[in-house]
C-alpha positions in Angstrom: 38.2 67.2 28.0 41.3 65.2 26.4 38.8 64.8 23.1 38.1 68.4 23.1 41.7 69.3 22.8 42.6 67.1 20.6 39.4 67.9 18.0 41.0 71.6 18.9 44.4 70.3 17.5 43.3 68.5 14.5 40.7 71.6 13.6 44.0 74.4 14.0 46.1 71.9 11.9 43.1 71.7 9.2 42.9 75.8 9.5 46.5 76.0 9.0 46.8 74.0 5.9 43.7 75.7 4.5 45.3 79.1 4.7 48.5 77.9 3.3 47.0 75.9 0.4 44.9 79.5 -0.7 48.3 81.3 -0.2 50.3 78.9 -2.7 47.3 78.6 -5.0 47.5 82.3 -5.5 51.1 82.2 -6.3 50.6 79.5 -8.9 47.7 82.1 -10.6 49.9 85.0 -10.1 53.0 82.8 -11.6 50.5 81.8 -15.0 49.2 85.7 -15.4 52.4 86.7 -15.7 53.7 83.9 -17.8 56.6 83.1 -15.2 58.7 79.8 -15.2 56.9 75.9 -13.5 58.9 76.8 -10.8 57.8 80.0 -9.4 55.1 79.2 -7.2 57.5 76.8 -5.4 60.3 79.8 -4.7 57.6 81.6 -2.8 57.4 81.3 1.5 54.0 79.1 1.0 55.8 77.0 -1.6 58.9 76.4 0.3 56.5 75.7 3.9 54.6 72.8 1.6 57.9 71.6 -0.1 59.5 71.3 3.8 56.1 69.7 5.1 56.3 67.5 2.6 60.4 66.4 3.0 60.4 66.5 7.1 58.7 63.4 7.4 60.7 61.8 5.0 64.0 62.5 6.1 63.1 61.9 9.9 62.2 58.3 8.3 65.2 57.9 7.0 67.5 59.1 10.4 65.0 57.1 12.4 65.0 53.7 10.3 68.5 52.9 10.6 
């Protein structure tokens, strides 16, 4: 039952990063139809999510180490 849940977990965390990545890759399409600037995509709410997914783990290394 443990393995069940934690297939469940690791399939909702797949899901979640699925729909995100789609929602970003549309902002970077939108942001090159309309000739906007490299950082666009980045400004939107997907953008920000990956940029803060991607920095969390960092910084809580960095607190945590010393």
């Amino acid at each position: 039952m443990a393995v069940a849940f934690k297939i469940l977990e690791a399939v909702c965390v797949l899901v979640a990063a699925i729909i995100v990545g789609n929602m970003f890759l549309a902002e970077v399409r939108k942001n090159q139809a309309g000739n906007g600037p490299w950082y666009g995509p980045y400004l939107s709410l997907p953008g920000i999510v990956i940029i803060i997914v991607l920095v969390v783990p960092v910084i809580w290394w960095a607190v945590n180490k010393g």
